[in-house]
C-alpha positions, 0 to 999 in steps of 0.5 A: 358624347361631345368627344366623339362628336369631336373626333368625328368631326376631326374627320370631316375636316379632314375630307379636302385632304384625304378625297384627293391625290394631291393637295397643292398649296402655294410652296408646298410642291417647292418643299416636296421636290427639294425633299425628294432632292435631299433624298437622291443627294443622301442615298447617290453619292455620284448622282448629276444633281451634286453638280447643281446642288449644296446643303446649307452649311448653316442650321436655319429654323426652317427645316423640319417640314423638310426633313419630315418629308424626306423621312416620309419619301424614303417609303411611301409614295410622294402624295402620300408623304404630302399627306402625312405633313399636312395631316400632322397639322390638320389633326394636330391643331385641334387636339393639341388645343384640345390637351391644352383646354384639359390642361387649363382645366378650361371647361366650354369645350364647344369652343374647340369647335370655333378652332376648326374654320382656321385649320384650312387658313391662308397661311395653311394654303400659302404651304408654310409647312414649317410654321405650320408645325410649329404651332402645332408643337407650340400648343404641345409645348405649352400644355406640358409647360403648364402640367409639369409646372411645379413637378418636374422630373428629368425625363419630363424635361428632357421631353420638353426640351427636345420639343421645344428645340423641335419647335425652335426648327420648325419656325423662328417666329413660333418660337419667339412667340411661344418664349413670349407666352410662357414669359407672360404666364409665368410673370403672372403667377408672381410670388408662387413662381418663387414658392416653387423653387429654383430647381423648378425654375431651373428645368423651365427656363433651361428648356428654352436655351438652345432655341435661344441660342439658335434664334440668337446666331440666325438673327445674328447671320441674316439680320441686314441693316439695310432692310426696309421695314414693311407696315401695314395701314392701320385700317387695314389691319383692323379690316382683316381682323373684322373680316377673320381673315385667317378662316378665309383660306383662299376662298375670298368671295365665297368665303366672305359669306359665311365668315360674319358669322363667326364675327358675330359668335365671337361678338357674342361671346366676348360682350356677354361676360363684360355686360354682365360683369359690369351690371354685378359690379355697378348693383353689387360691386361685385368684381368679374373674375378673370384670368389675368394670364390668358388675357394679358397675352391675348392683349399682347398679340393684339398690340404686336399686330399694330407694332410689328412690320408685316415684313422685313427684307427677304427673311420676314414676312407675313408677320401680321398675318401670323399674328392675326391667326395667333390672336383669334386661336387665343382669343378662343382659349380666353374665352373659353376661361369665362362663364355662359348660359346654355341658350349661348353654348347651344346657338354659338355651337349650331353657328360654327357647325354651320360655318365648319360644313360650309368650309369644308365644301369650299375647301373640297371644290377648290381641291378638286380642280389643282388637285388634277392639274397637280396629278397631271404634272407629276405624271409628265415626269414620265416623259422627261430624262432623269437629271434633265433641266426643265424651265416652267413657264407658268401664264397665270396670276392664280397664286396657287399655281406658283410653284405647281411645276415642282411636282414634276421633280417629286418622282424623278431627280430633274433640275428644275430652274424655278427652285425658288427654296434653292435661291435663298438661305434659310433652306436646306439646300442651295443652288451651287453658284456656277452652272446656270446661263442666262438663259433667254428665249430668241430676241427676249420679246416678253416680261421676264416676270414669265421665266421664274428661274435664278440664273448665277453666272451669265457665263455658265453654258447649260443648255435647257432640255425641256420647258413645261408651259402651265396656263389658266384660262381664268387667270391668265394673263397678258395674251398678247406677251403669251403669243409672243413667247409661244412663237419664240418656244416654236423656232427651238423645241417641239412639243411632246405632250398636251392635256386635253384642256392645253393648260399643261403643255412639255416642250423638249429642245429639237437638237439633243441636249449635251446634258443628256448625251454626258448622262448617258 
Protein backbone atom coordinates (compact mmCIF):
# COMPACT_ATOMS: atom_id res chain seq x y z
CA UNK A 1 0.00 0.00 0.00
CA UNK A 2 2.90 2.74 0.81
CA UNK A 3 2.97 3.58 -3.17
CA UNK A 4 -0.41 4.90 -3.29
CA UNK A 5 -0.04 6.28 0.29
CA UNK A 6 2.69 8.21 -1.73
CA UNK A 7 0.96 9.49 -4.37
CA UNK A 8 -1.88 10.49 -2.43
CA UNK A 9 -0.05 12.18 -0.29
CA UNK A 10 1.79 13.76 -3.36
CA UNK A 11 -1.44 15.18 -3.86
CA UNK A 12 -2.07 16.75 -0.63
CA UNK A 13 0.94 18.46 -0.89
CA UNK A 14 0.24 19.96 -3.58
CA UNK A 15 -3.56 21.66 -2.28
CA UNK A 16 -1.56 25.23 -1.49
CA UNK A 17 -0.98 25.36 -5.33
CA UNK A 18 -3.57 24.16 -7.17
CA UNK A 19 -6.72 25.59 -4.42
CA UNK A 20 -5.65 29.20 -5.56
CA UNK A 21 -5.35 31.09 -8.73
CA UNK A 22 -2.02 32.56 -8.31
CA UNK A 23 0.91 31.44 -6.00
CA UNK A 24 3.12 34.21 -5.57
CA UNK A 25 6.70 34.09 -4.45
CA UNK A 26 9.42 36.69 -3.96
CA UNK A 27 10.90 36.76 -8.15
CA UNK A 28 8.09 34.61 -9.24
CA UNK A 29 6.00 37.50 -10.74
CA UNK A 30 9.43 39.25 -12.21
CA UNK A 31 10.11 35.59 -14.17
CA UNK A 32 6.38 35.45 -15.48
CA UNK A 33 6.50 39.15 -16.89
CA UNK A 34 9.85 39.02 -18.40
CA UNK A 35 8.56 35.70 -20.00
CA UNK A 36 5.43 37.18 -21.17
CA UNK A 37 7.92 39.79 -22.78
CA UNK A 38 10.13 37.20 -24.29
CA UNK A 39 6.71 35.95 -25.77
CA UNK A 40 5.69 39.75 -27.43
CA UNK A 41 9.32 40.59 -28.65
CA UNK A 42 9.38 36.86 -30.32
CA UNK A 43 5.95 36.64 -32.18
CA UNK A 44 5.85 41.21 -33.08
CA UNK A 45 8.70 42.18 -34.51
CA UNK A 46 7.41 45.83 -34.38
CA UNK A 47 5.98 45.57 -30.91
CA UNK A 48 6.98 49.39 -28.69
CA UNK A 49 8.52 46.99 -25.98
CA UNK A 50 11.75 46.72 -28.96
CA UNK A 51 12.48 50.08 -27.80
CA UNK A 52 12.91 49.15 -24.09
CA UNK A 53 14.32 45.83 -24.44
CA UNK A 54 17.40 43.35 -25.27
CA UNK A 55 18.18 39.80 -25.27
CA UNK A 56 21.03 38.94 -23.58
CA UNK A 57 23.87 38.31 -26.14
CA UNK A 58 25.58 35.75 -23.67
CA UNK A 59 24.02 32.36 -22.74
CA UNK A 60 23.73 32.22 -18.85
CA UNK A 61 22.86 29.12 -16.68
CA UNK A 62 19.85 30.78 -15.57
CA UNK A 63 17.31 30.52 -18.17
CA UNK A 64 15.19 27.43 -18.32
CA UNK A 65 12.28 28.71 -15.65
CA UNK A 66 12.21 31.30 -18.25
CA UNK A 67 11.99 29.52 -21.42
CA UNK A 68 9.52 26.87 -19.88
CA UNK A 69 7.27 29.69 -19.14
CA UNK A 70 7.36 31.29 -22.28
CA UNK A 71 6.52 27.81 -23.90
CA UNK A 72 3.89 27.50 -21.32
CA UNK A 73 2.28 31.30 -21.91
CA UNK A 74 2.04 30.60 -25.60
CA UNK A 75 -1.37 28.55 -24.92
CA UNK A 76 -2.45 28.42 -21.39
CA UNK A 77 -3.68 31.01 -19.42
CA UNK A 78 -0.93 33.11 -17.21
CA UNK A 79 -1.79 31.39 -13.72
CA UNK A 80 -1.80 28.39 -15.51
CA UNK A 81 1.66 28.65 -16.80
CA UNK A 82 2.96 29.77 -13.07
CA UNK A 83 1.65 26.40 -12.30
CA UNK A 84 3.05 24.21 -14.46
CA UNK A 85 6.72 25.54 -13.20
CA UNK A 86 6.02 25.32 -9.89
CA UNK A 87 4.25 22.07 -10.12
CA UNK A 88 7.39 20.49 -12.09
CA UNK A 89 9.27 21.03 -8.80
CA UNK A 90 6.37 20.43 -6.38
CA UNK A 91 5.76 16.61 -8.15
CA UNK A 92 9.31 16.21 -9.10
CA UNK A 93 11.34 16.38 -6.00
CA UNK A 94 9.81 13.47 -4.38
CA UNK A 95 9.57 11.30 -7.35
CA UNK A 96 12.57 11.94 -8.70
CA UNK A 97 14.12 10.79 -4.74
CA UNK A 98 11.88 8.47 -4.86
CA UNK A 99 13.68 6.90 -8.58
CA UNK A 100 16.71 7.50 -6.86
CA UNK A 101 15.88 5.21 -3.82
CA UNK A 102 14.71 2.49 -6.28
CA UNK A 103 17.90 3.03 -8.15
CA UNK A 104 20.21 2.57 -4.93
CA UNK A 105 18.13 -0.13 -4.09
CA UNK A 106 17.84 2.17 -0.78
CA UNK A 107 14.88 0.14 1.05
CA UNK A 108 13.30 2.50 4.37
CA UNK A 109 11.00 4.04 1.73
CA UNK A 110 9.22 5.99 5.06
CA UNK A 111 11.99 8.34 4.50
CA UNK A 112 10.53 9.51 1.20
CA UNK A 113 8.29 10.88 3.69
CA UNK A 114 10.91 13.07 5.83
CA UNK A 115 11.23 14.83 1.69
CA UNK A 116 8.14 16.37 1.66
CA UNK A 117 8.46 19.58 4.69
CA UNK A 118 11.22 20.64 2.42
CA UNK A 119 9.40 20.80 -0.96
CA UNK A 120 7.36 24.37 0.22
CA UNK A 121 11.16 25.52 1.55
CA UNK A 122 12.54 29.23 1.71
CA UNK A 123 14.33 28.86 -1.49
CA UNK A 124 11.03 27.49 -3.18
CA UNK A 125 9.14 30.80 -1.51
CA UNK A 126 11.96 32.97 -2.44
CA UNK A 127 10.76 31.79 -6.47
CA UNK A 128 14.22 30.55 -7.52
CA UNK A 129 12.76 28.78 -10.43
CA UNK A 130 15.61 27.99 -12.07
CA UNK A 131 17.20 26.41 -9.21
CA UNK A 132 14.36 24.80 -8.36
CA UNK A 133 14.45 22.90 -11.56
CA UNK A 134 17.77 22.08 -11.13
CA UNK A 135 17.65 20.14 -8.39
CA UNK A 136 14.83 18.28 -9.57
CA UNK A 137 16.92 17.05 -12.73
CA UNK A 138 19.68 16.57 -10.55
CA UNK A 139 18.29 14.07 -8.60
CA UNK A 140 17.33 12.66 -12.61
CA UNK A 141 20.56 12.85 -13.19
CA UNK A 142 21.79 11.13 -10.68
CA UNK A 143 19.54 8.10 -10.72
CA UNK A 144 20.12 7.37 -14.50
CA UNK A 145 24.27 8.08 -13.53
CA UNK A 146 24.14 5.23 -11.17
CA UNK A 147 21.72 2.89 -13.44
CA UNK A 148 23.56 3.37 -16.66
CA UNK A 149 26.73 2.57 -14.80
CA UNK A 150 28.61 -0.11 -16.58
CA UNK A 151 26.02 -0.40 -19.38
CA UNK A 152 25.86 2.54 -21.42
CA UNK A 153 24.53 2.78 -24.86
CA UNK A 154 24.22 5.93 -27.34
CA UNK A 155 20.91 6.55 -26.61
CA UNK A 156 21.25 6.34 -23.10
CA UNK A 157 24.09 8.79 -23.25
CA UNK A 158 22.82 11.02 -25.48
CA UNK A 159 19.52 11.25 -22.99
CA UNK A 160 21.82 11.69 -20.09
CA UNK A 161 23.78 14.25 -21.84
CA UNK A 162 21.13 16.48 -22.83
CA UNK A 163 19.79 16.23 -19.06
CA UNK A 164 22.37 17.08 -17.68
CA UNK A 165 23.39 20.16 -20.17
CA UNK A 166 19.47 21.14 -19.07
CA UNK A 167 20.47 20.99 -15.70
CA UNK A 168 23.59 22.95 -16.37
CA UNK A 169 20.99 25.95 -17.70
CA UNK A 170 18.75 25.73 -15.07
CA UNK A 171 21.29 26.56 -12.33
CA UNK A 172 25.12 27.04 -12.11
CA UNK A 173 25.37 25.71 -8.54
CA UNK A 174 23.32 22.52 -9.02
CA UNK A 175 25.36 21.74 -11.51
CA UNK A 176 28.84 22.12 -9.79
CA UNK A 177 27.26 20.33 -6.94
CA UNK A 178 25.80 17.55 -9.14
CA UNK A 179 29.88 17.03 -10.93
CA UNK A 180 30.84 17.11 -6.98
CA UNK A 181 28.59 14.03 -6.28
CA UNK A 182 29.15 11.93 -9.18
CA UNK A 183 32.97 12.79 -8.49
CA UNK A 184 32.65 11.54 -4.95
CA UNK A 185 30.51 8.40 -5.83
CA UNK A 186 32.82 7.41 -8.65
CA UNK A 187 35.88 8.12 -6.61
CA UNK A 188 34.50 5.73 -4.09
CA UNK A 189 33.87 2.76 -6.51
CA UNK A 190 37.80 2.76 -6.76
CA UNK A 191 39.39 -0.16 -8.86
CA UNK A 192 35.73 -1.40 -10.24
CA UNK A 193 35.53 2.26 -12.04
CA UNK A 194 38.77 0.73 -14.07
CA UNK A 195 37.30 -2.71 -14.31
CA UNK A 196 34.42 -1.35 -16.32
CA UNK A 197 36.33 0.22 -18.81
CA UNK A 198 37.24 3.14 -20.59
CA UNK A 199 34.36 3.01 -23.12
CA UNK A 200 32.21 3.41 -19.73
CA UNK A 201 34.37 5.95 -18.31
CA UNK A 202 34.08 7.77 -21.76
CA UNK A 203 30.21 8.15 -21.82
CA UNK A 204 30.22 9.35 -18.09
CA UNK A 205 32.54 11.87 -18.18
CA UNK A 206 31.71 12.99 -21.87
CA UNK A 207 28.35 13.73 -20.60
CA UNK A 208 29.40 16.44 -18.45
CA UNK A 209 31.46 18.49 -20.87
CA UNK A 210 29.21 21.18 -22.14
CA UNK A 211 28.17 21.96 -18.83
CA UNK A 212 31.84 22.26 -18.02
CA UNK A 213 32.61 24.45 -20.73
CA UNK A 214 29.44 26.54 -20.14
CA UNK A 215 30.34 26.97 -16.16
CA UNK A 216 33.87 27.66 -17.16
CA UNK A 217 32.88 30.91 -19.83
CA UNK A 218 30.11 32.36 -17.28
CA UNK A 219 32.70 32.48 -14.48
CA UNK A 220 35.26 33.55 -16.88
CA UNK A 221 32.73 36.52 -17.85
CA UNK A 222 31.25 37.49 -14.47
CA UNK A 223 33.76 36.64 -11.86
CA UNK A 224 34.89 40.13 -10.71
CA UNK A 225 37.82 40.36 -8.56
CA UNK A 226 36.74 43.25 -6.79
CA UNK A 227 33.98 41.25 -5.09
CA UNK A 228 33.78 41.00 -1.27
CA UNK A 229 33.12 37.57 -0.01
CA UNK A 230 30.10 37.16 2.43
CA UNK A 231 30.28 34.58 5.47
CA UNK A 232 28.19 33.93 7.77
CA UNK A 233 28.87 33.65 11.62
CA UNK A 234 29.56 30.05 12.69
CA UNK A 235 26.62 29.95 15.14
CA UNK A 236 24.64 31.08 13.12
CA UNK A 237 24.96 28.54 10.43
CA UNK A 238 24.85 25.63 13.17
CA UNK A 239 21.49 27.94 14.49
CA UNK A 240 19.77 27.14 11.03
CA UNK A 241 20.76 23.68 10.71
CA UNK A 242 19.51 22.94 14.39
CA UNK A 243 16.32 25.22 13.34
CA UNK A 244 15.82 22.96 9.86
CA UNK A 245 15.59 26.15 8.65
CA UNK A 246 14.89 24.74 4.94
CA UNK A 247 11.50 23.18 6.03
CA UNK A 248 10.32 26.67 7.50
CA UNK A 249 9.45 28.15 4.18
CA UNK A 250 8.29 31.41 5.21
CA UNK A 251 6.22 30.76 8.37
CA UNK A 252 8.94 31.41 10.63
CA UNK A 253 6.86 31.48 13.94
CA UNK A 254 4.37 29.19 13.20
CA UNK A 255 6.72 27.07 11.84
CA UNK A 256 9.04 26.86 14.63
CA UNK A 257 6.40 24.58 16.16
CA UNK A 258 6.50 21.94 14.41
CA UNK A 259 9.99 22.10 12.91
CA UNK A 260 11.84 20.37 16.47
CA UNK A 261 9.97 17.55 15.62
CA UNK A 262 11.82 16.79 12.52
CA UNK A 263 14.91 17.68 14.45
CA UNK A 264 14.11 14.95 16.70
CA UNK A 265 13.21 12.28 13.87
CA UNK A 266 16.35 12.71 12.25
CA UNK A 267 18.16 12.87 15.94
CA UNK A 268 16.81 9.58 16.07
CA UNK A 269 17.57 8.18 13.24
CA UNK A 270 20.96 9.17 12.93
CA UNK A 271 21.98 8.03 16.75
CA UNK A 272 20.16 4.71 16.70
CA UNK A 273 22.60 2.97 13.94
CA UNK A 274 26.01 4.69 15.54
CA UNK A 275 24.83 3.12 19.00
CA UNK A 276 24.26 0.13 18.26
CA UNK A 277 27.01 -0.10 16.11
CA UNK A 278 29.34 0.80 18.72
CA UNK A 279 27.70 -1.48 21.09
CA UNK A 280 28.49 -4.62 18.36
CA UNK A 281 31.83 -3.51 18.05
CA UNK A 282 33.09 -3.08 21.60
CA UNK A 283 30.98 -6.89 22.48
CA UNK A 284 32.00 -8.45 19.31
CA UNK A 285 34.15 -6.46 17.40
CA UNK A 286 32.19 -6.40 14.93
CA UNK A 287 32.27 -3.34 12.16
CA UNK A 288 28.96 -1.13 11.36
CA UNK A 289 28.55 -1.21 7.62
CA UNK A 290 28.39 1.84 5.82
CA UNK A 291 27.86 3.27 2.68
CA UNK A 292 31.19 5.25 2.15
CA UNK A 293 29.68 7.02 -1.10
CA UNK A 294 26.39 8.45 0.58
CA UNK A 295 28.45 9.53 3.51
CA UNK A 296 31.31 10.88 2.17
CA UNK A 297 29.06 13.38 0.36
CA UNK A 298 26.85 13.93 3.19
CA UNK A 299 30.35 14.94 5.13
CA UNK A 300 31.25 17.09 1.95
CA UNK A 301 28.03 19.37 2.15
CA UNK A 302 28.15 19.44 5.58
CA UNK A 303 31.95 20.97 5.25
CA UNK A 304 31.23 23.40 2.30
CA UNK A 305 28.36 24.95 4.35
CA UNK A 306 31.02 26.16 6.93
CA UNK A 307 34.00 26.92 3.89
CA UNK A 308 31.86 28.41 1.23
CA UNK A 309 30.59 32.51 1.63
CA UNK A 310 26.92 32.95 1.71
CA UNK A 311 27.60 35.45 -1.05
CA UNK A 312 29.67 36.62 -3.34
CA UNK A 313 28.91 40.44 -5.34
CA UNK A 314 25.98 40.38 -7.19
CA UNK A 315 25.99 36.67 -8.99
CA UNK A 316 26.34 34.55 -5.83
CA UNK A 317 24.10 34.44 -3.44
CA UNK A 318 22.04 32.44 -0.84
CA UNK A 319 24.75 29.89 -1.12
CA UNK A 320 24.63 28.53 2.57
CA UNK A 321 21.11 28.26 2.40
CA UNK A 322 21.19 25.91 -0.76
CA UNK A 323 23.65 24.18 0.75
CA UNK A 324 21.97 23.66 3.97
CA UNK A 325 18.54 22.54 1.71
CA UNK A 326 21.15 20.00 -0.09
CA UNK A 327 22.74 18.71 3.24
CA UNK A 328 19.14 17.71 4.88
CA UNK A 329 17.82 16.06 1.29
CA UNK A 330 21.09 13.90 1.62
CA UNK A 331 21.04 13.33 4.93
CA UNK A 332 17.62 11.29 4.11
CA UNK A 333 19.21 9.39 1.23
CA UNK A 334 22.14 8.44 3.81
CA UNK A 335 19.96 7.46 6.39
CA UNK A 336 17.78 5.53 4.45
CA UNK A 337 21.09 3.40 3.59
CA UNK A 338 21.04 2.05 7.41
CA UNK A 339 19.10 -0.51 9.34
CA UNK A 340 16.11 -0.10 12.06
CA UNK A 341 13.71 -1.70 14.06
CA UNK A 342 9.64 -1.40 13.03
CA UNK A 343 9.01 0.56 16.63
CA UNK A 344 11.28 3.40 14.90
CA UNK A 345 9.85 3.20 11.29
CA UNK A 346 6.34 3.48 12.66
CA UNK A 347 6.81 6.57 15.55
CA UNK A 348 9.40 8.34 12.68
CA UNK A 349 6.36 7.93 10.17
CA UNK A 350 3.51 9.18 12.38
CA UNK A 351 5.96 12.18 13.27
CA UNK A 352 6.69 13.47 9.75
CA UNK A 353 2.83 12.74 8.92
CA UNK A 354 2.04 14.89 11.47
CA UNK A 355 4.47 17.78 10.68
CA UNK A 356 3.51 17.15 6.56
CA UNK A 357 -0.55 18.02 7.27
CA UNK A 358 0.84 20.79 9.84
CA UNK A 359 2.83 22.35 6.79
CA UNK A 360 0.35 22.19 4.24
CA UNK A 361 -2.29 24.17 6.45
CA UNK A 362 0.45 27.10 6.72
CA UNK A 363 1.21 26.64 3.49
CA UNK A 364 -2.46 26.94 2.67
CA UNK A 365 -3.41 30.04 4.86
CA UNK A 366 -0.35 31.89 3.80
CA UNK A 367 -1.57 31.55 0.11
CA UNK A 368 -4.78 32.66 0.58
CA UNK A 369 -4.08 36.02 1.28
CA UNK A 370 -1.09 36.95 -1.65
CA UNK A 371 -2.82 34.84 -3.64
CA UNK A 372 -6.05 37.62 -3.83
CA UNK A 373 -3.59 40.65 -3.52
CA UNK A 374 -2.05 38.80 -6.74
CA UNK A 375 -5.19 38.05 -8.47
CA UNK A 376 -6.26 41.53 -7.70
CA UNK A 377 -3.09 43.08 -9.49
CA UNK A 378 -3.15 41.05 -12.58
CA UNK A 379 -6.76 42.44 -13.03
CA UNK A 380 -5.85 46.10 -13.02
CA UNK A 381 -4.05 45.49 -16.19
CA UNK A 382 -7.58 46.15 -17.54
CA UNK A 383 -7.37 49.41 -16.68
CA UNK A 384 -3.77 50.28 -18.38
CA UNK A 385 -2.92 50.99 -22.10
CA UNK A 386 -0.73 48.71 -23.65
CA UNK A 387 3.15 49.41 -24.05
CA UNK A 388 2.47 52.01 -21.13
CA UNK A 389 5.24 52.50 -18.42
CA UNK A 390 3.97 51.83 -14.95
CA UNK A 391 6.20 52.95 -11.60
CA UNK A 392 5.04 50.62 -8.58
CA UNK A 393 5.33 52.04 -5.25
CA UNK A 394 5.35 49.20 -2.89
CA UNK A 395 4.98 50.51 1.06
CA UNK A 396 5.79 47.17 2.61
CA UNK A 397 8.51 45.21 4.37
CA UNK A 398 6.68 41.79 3.64
CA UNK A 399 9.45 40.25 1.17
CA UNK A 400 6.71 38.59 -0.57
CA UNK A 401 5.18 41.46 -1.69
CA UNK A 402 8.82 42.73 -3.68
CA UNK A 403 7.93 42.17 -6.79
CA UNK A 404 4.12 41.64 -6.74
CA UNK A 405 3.64 44.41 -9.26
CA UNK A 406 5.12 42.19 -12.21
CA UNK A 407 1.84 40.32 -12.52
CA UNK A 408 0.28 43.62 -13.82
CA UNK A 409 2.71 42.78 -16.94
CA UNK A 410 1.57 38.83 -17.17
CA UNK A 411 -1.59 39.52 -19.38
CA UNK A 412 -0.81 42.71 -21.21
CA UNK A 413 2.89 44.13 -23.12
CA UNK A 414 3.59 47.19 -20.17
CA UNK A 415 6.93 48.50 -19.31
CA UNK A 416 6.87 48.26 -15.87
CA UNK A 417 10.06 50.25 -14.31
CA UNK A 418 10.72 47.75 -11.26
CA UNK A 419 12.05 44.89 -13.64
CA UNK A 420 14.53 44.20 -11.58
CA UNK A 421 15.67 40.53 -13.70
CA UNK A 422 16.21 43.37 -16.73
CA UNK A 423 19.07 45.42 -14.60
CA UNK A 424 21.21 42.29 -14.35
CA UNK A 425 23.30 40.03 -16.62
CA UNK A 426 22.59 36.79 -15.89
CA UNK A 427 18.72 37.00 -17.47
CA UNK A 428 17.26 36.49 -20.60
CA UNK A 429 16.73 40.02 -21.31
CA UNK A 430 18.02 43.37 -20.45
CA UNK A 431 17.14 47.00 -20.26
CA UNK A 432 18.28 48.86 -23.58
CA UNK A 433 20.44 51.60 -21.89
CA UNK A 434 18.87 54.58 -23.40
CA UNK A 435 15.24 55.52 -22.89
CA UNK A 436 14.51 55.91 -19.04
CA UNK A 437 14.88 59.36 -17.00
CA UNK A 438 15.56 60.12 -13.66
CA UNK A 439 12.45 60.02 -12.63
CA UNK A 440 11.68 61.64 -9.04
CA UNK A 441 8.38 62.77 -7.47
CA UNK A 442 8.25 66.80 -7.09
CA UNK A 443 10.89 68.10 -4.44
CA UNK A 444 12.13 64.23 -3.83
CA UNK A 445 10.83 64.42 -0.01
CA UNK A 446 11.14 60.36 0.54
CA UNK A 447 13.75 57.61 0.72
CA UNK A 448 14.43 56.44 -2.60
CA UNK A 449 14.32 52.94 -1.13
CA UNK A 450 10.06 53.27 -2.18
CA UNK A 451 11.02 53.82 -6.00
CA UNK A 452 12.39 50.43 -7.09
CA UNK A 453 13.16 51.11 -10.33
CA UNK A 454 16.81 51.13 -12.71
CA UNK A 455 17.06 54.46 -14.35
CA UNK A 456 20.19 54.78 -17.31
CA UNK A 457 20.48 57.62 -18.48
CA UNK A 458 19.62 61.24 -16.39
CA UNK A 459 18.96 62.59 -19.55
CA UNK A 460 16.59 60.31 -21.36
CA UNK A 461 12.91 62.12 -21.15
CA UNK A 462 10.14 59.33 -20.82
CA UNK A 463 7.31 60.12 -19.20
CA UNK A 464 5.52 57.57 -16.48
CA UNK A 465 1.95 56.94 -17.51
CA UNK A 466 0.84 55.32 -14.42
CA UNK A 467 1.99 54.54 -10.66
CA UNK A 468 0.48 51.32 -8.91
CA UNK A 469 1.06 52.04 -4.94
CA UNK A 470 0.67 48.38 -3.12
CA UNK A 471 0.62 48.55 0.70
CA UNK A 472 0.38 46.27 3.61
CA UNK A 473 -1.04 47.51 6.99
CA UNK A 474 0.93 44.82 8.83
CA UNK A 475 3.89 45.54 7.34
CA UNK A 476 4.21 48.92 6.29
CA UNK A 477 6.48 50.92 7.03
CA UNK A 478 7.52 54.72 7.44
CA UNK A 479 3.99 56.33 7.69
CA UNK A 480 5.13 59.48 7.93
CA UNK A 481 7.43 59.25 4.45
CA UNK A 482 4.17 57.16 3.11
CA UNK A 483 2.12 60.65 3.61
CA UNK A 484 4.55 62.65 2.30
CA UNK A 485 5.20 60.78 -1.16
CA UNK A 486 1.16 60.50 -1.30
CA UNK A 487 0.98 64.58 -1.30
CA UNK A 488 3.53 64.73 -4.22
CA UNK A 489 1.43 61.68 -6.39
CA UNK A 490 -1.56 63.97 -5.75
CA UNK A 491 -0.15 67.37 -7.56
CA UNK A 492 0.65 64.91 -10.91
CA UNK A 493 -1.85 61.89 -11.33
CA UNK A 494 -5.29 61.11 -10.44
CA UNK A 495 -6.43 58.10 -9.06
CA UNK A 496 -8.45 55.72 -11.20
CA UNK A 497 -8.94 52.28 -9.09
CA UNK A 498 -8.70 51.24 -5.45
CA UNK A 499 -9.56 48.07 -3.73
CA UNK A 500 -11.85 47.82 -0.93
CA UNK A 501 -8.95 47.49 1.47
CA UNK A 502 -6.97 50.49 -0.32
CA UNK A 503 -3.73 48.26 0.02
CA UNK A 504 -3.74 48.48 -4.13
CA UNK A 505 -4.18 51.67 -5.41
CA UNK A 506 -3.43 52.73 -9.83
CA UNK A 507 -2.61 56.51 -10.33
CA UNK A 508 -2.89 57.54 -14.13
CA UNK A 509 -0.55 60.98 -15.02
CA UNK A 510 -3.66 64.03 -15.30
CA UNK A 511 -2.05 65.18 -18.72
CA UNK A 512 -2.06 62.55 -21.60
CA UNK A 513 1.40 60.99 -21.65
CA UNK A 514 3.37 61.33 -25.39
CA UNK A 515 4.02 57.61 -25.15
CA UNK A 516 0.45 56.77 -25.34
CA UNK A 517 -0.45 59.60 -28.14
CA UNK A 518 2.97 58.23 -30.35
CA UNK A 519 1.23 54.55 -29.81
CA UNK A 520 -2.04 55.47 -30.93
Amino acid sequence: MEPYYFYLFLFLNLLPLIAFKFFPTVDGPAHLYNSKLIVELLKNVHSPLHAYFDFNANINPNWTGHFLLAIFLSFVPVFMAEKLVLLFYLIGLPVSIRYLFKTAQLKNSFLLYMIFPFTYSFLFYYGFYNFNIGVVLFFICLGLWMKYDGQYTFKKWLLLSCLILLMCLSHLFVFSLFVLTVFIRDASQGFNMMEQGWRNIRYKFSSLILGVLIMLNYLFLHSKVGDKAMFLPFYELIQLIIDISPAKGIHYGKAAIYTPWILYAFSLLFLYPLIVSMYAYIRYKKKMKVNHFWLFTLMTIALLIFILPDSKGAEIGFMSARLIYFFFLFLCIYLATQTYPVWIKIVVFLVVNYVNFAFIKLHYLAEKKSSSLANEISALSNYIEPHSIILPITFSDYFINAHLSNYLGANKPLIILENYEASMGHFPLRWKSDFLSDFKFGKKTCNEKYLIWFPAKETASHDVDYLLLISDEEFAIDRDCSQAMQDEINENYQMIFTNKEGSLKLYKKRFVSATILKNV
